[in-house]
N, C-alpha and C positions, 0 to 999 in steps of 0.2 A: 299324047301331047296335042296332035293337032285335033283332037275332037273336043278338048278344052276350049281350045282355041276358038275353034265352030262356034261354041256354047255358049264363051263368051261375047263373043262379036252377036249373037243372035239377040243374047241378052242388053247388049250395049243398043243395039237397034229397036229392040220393042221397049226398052227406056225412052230412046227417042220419038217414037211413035205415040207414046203415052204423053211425051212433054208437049207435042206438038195438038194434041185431044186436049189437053189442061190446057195450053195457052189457047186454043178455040176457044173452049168454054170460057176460058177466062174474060179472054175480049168480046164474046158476045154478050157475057155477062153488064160489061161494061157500058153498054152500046144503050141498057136499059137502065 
């Protein structure tokens, strides 16, 4: 159970880490 748990919160964090690469690129996209 709690290694689920790990796995998910790991996974919920390199979600975040990816949204936050995508909104980078997004707004420096933007910039040009």
């Amino acid at each position: 159970m709690e290694k689920r748990v790990n796995s998910l919160e790991r996974a919920v964090r390199e979600m975040a880490e990816l949204n936050k690469v995508k909104a980078g690129i997004f707004s420096h996209l933007l910039l040009f």
